[in-house]
Backbone bond lengths (Angstrom), bond angles and torsions (degrees), N, CA, C in turn:
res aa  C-N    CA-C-N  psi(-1)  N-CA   C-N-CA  omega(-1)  CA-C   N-CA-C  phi
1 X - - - 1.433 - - 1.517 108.74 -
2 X 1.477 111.13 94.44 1.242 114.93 -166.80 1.526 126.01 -66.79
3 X 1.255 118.35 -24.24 1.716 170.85 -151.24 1.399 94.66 -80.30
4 X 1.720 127.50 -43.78 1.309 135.97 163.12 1.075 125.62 -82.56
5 X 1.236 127.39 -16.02 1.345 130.24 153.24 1.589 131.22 -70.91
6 X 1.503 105.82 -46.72 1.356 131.97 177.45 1.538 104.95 -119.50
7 X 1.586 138.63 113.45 0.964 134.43 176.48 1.509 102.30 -90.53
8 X 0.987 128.09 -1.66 1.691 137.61 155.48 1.148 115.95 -64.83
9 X 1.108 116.54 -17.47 1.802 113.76 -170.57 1.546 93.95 -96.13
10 X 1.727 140.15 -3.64 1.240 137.90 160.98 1.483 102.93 -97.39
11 X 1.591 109.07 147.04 1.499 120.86 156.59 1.589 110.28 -55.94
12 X 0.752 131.83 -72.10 1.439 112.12 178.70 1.617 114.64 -146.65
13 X 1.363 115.67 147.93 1.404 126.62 -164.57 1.454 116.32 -41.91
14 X 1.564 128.66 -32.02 1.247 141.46 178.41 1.904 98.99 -49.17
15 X 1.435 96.86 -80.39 1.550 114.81 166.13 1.907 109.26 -31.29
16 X 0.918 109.91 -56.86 1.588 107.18 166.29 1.604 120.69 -42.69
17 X 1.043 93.82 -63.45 1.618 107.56 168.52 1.446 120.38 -44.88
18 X 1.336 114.94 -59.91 1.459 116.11 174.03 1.405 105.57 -67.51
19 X 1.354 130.94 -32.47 1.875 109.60 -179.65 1.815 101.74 -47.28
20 X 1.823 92.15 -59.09 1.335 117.47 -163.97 1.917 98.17 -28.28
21 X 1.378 108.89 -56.73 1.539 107.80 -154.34 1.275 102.80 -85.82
22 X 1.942 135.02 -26.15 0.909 115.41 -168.80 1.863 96.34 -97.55
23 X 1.718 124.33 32.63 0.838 99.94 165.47 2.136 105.89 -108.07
24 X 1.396 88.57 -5.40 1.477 92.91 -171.26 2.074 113.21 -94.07
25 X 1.742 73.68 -1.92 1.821 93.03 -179.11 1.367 116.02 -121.38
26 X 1.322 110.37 29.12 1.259 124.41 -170.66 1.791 126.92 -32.13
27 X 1.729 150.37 138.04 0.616 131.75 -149.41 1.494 86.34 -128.06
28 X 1.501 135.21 91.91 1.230 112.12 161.89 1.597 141.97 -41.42
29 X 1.608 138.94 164.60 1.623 115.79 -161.74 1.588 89.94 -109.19
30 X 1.491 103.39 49.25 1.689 96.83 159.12 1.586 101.53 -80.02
31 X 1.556 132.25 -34.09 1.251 126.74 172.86 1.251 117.01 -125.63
32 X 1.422 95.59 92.37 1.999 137.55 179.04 1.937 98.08 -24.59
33 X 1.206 83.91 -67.08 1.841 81.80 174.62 1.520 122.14 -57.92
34 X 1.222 124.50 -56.10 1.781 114.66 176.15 1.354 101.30 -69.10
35 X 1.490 112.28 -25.10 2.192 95.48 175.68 0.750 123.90 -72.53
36 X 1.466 129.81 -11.42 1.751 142.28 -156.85 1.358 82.84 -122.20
37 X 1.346 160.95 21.71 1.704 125.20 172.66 1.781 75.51 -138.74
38 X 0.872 142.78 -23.12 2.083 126.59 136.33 0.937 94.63 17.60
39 X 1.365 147.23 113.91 1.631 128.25 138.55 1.344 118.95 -32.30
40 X 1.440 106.45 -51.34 1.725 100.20 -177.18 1.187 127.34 -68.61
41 X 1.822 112.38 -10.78 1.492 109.93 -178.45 1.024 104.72 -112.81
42 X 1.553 124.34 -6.28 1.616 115.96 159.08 1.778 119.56 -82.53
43 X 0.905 118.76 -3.46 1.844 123.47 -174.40 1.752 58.10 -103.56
44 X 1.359 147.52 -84.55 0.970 120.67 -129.68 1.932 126.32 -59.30
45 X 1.559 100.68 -48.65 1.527 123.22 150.63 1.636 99.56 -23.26
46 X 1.126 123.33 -101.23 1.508 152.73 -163.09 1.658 93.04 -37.49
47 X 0.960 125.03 -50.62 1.723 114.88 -171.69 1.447 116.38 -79.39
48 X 1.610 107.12 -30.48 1.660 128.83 161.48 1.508 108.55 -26.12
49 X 1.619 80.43 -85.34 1.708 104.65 177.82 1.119 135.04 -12.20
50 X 2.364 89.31 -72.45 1.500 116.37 -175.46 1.913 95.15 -56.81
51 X 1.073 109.02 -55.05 1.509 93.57 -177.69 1.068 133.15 -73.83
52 X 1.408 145.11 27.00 1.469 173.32 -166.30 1.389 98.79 -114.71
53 X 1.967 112.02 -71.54 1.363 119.18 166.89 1.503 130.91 -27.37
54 X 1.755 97.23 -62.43 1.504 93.35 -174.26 1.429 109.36 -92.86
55 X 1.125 112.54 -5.68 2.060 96.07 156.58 1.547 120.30 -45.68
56 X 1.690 88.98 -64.66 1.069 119.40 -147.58 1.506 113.35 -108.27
57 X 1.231 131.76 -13.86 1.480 141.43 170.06 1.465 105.31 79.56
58 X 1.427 112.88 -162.49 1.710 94.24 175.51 1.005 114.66 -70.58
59 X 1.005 112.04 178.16 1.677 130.77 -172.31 1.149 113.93 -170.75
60 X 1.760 108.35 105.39 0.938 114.08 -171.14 1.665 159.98 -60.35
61 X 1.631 92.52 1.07 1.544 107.03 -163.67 2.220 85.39 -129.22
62 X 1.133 112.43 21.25 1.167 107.35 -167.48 2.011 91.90 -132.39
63 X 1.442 108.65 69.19 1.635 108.61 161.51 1.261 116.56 -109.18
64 X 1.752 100.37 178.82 1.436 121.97 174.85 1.218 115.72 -74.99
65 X 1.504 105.70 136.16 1.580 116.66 169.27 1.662 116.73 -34.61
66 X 1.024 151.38 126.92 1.042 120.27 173.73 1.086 111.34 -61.05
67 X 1.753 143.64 -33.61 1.801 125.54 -164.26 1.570 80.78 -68.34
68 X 1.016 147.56 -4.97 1.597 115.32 179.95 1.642 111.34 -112.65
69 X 1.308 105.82 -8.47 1.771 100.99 170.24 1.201 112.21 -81.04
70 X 1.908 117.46 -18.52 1.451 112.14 -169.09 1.541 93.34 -93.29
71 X 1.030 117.06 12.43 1.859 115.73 -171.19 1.563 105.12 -114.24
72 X 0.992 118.67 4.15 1.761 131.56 149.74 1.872 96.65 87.01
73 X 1.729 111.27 34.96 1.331 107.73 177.39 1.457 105.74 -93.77
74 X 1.120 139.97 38.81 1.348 149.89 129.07 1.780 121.08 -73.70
75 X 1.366 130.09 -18.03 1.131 124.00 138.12 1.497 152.53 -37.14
76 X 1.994 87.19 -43.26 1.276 95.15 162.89 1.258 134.39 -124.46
77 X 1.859 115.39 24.08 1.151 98.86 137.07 1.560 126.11 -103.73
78 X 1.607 90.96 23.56 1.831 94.69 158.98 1.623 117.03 -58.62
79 X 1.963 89.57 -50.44 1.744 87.99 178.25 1.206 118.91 -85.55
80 X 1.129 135.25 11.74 1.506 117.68 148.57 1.422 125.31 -86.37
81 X 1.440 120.46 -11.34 1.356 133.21 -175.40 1.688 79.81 -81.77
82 X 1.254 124.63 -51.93 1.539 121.50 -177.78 1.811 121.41 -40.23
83 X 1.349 101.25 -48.53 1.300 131.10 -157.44 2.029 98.44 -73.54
84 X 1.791 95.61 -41.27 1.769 104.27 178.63 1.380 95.99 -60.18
85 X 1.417 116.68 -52.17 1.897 115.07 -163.32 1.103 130.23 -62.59
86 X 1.474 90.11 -45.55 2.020 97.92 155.00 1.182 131.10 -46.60
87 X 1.522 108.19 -64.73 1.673 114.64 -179.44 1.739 98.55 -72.48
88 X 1.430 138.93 24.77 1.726 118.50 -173.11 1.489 115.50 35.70
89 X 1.185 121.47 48.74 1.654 118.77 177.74 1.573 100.77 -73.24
């Protein structure tokens, strides 16, 4: 957890804080819904994805949960699909 070493290596200390607690409060994925809205396993989910997407485009047998499409996490792997186009990844 690099984030405790370097509080620079987080966007901002709040966000630090929540890794910090949801790593010491861990949510196993016996319940898909409280494991997936984790901050750390939803940036983690969401960047997965976005990069699944832009490899690979849709794909059809590869969707969103619905509790997480109705939770508006298609926004953000808009901006990481954003983030590939910019940098030419």
């Amino acid at each position: 957890m690099l984030y405790k070493t370097d509080i620079t290596l987080c966007p901002s200390p709040e966000l630090a804080q929540k890794y910090d607690y949801e790593f010491n409060h861990y949510i196993k994925p016996e319940n898909l819904e409280e494991y997936y809205f984790q901050q750390i396993e939803f940036e983690a989910f969401t960047f997965s994805y976005a990069v699944m997407l832009y490899k690979y485009g849709q794909i059809e047998y590869i969707k969103l949960p619905e509790y997480l499409e109705s939770a508006g996490t298609q926004k953000y792997i808009d901006s990481w699909l954003n983030i590939f186009k910019e940098q030419y990844l």
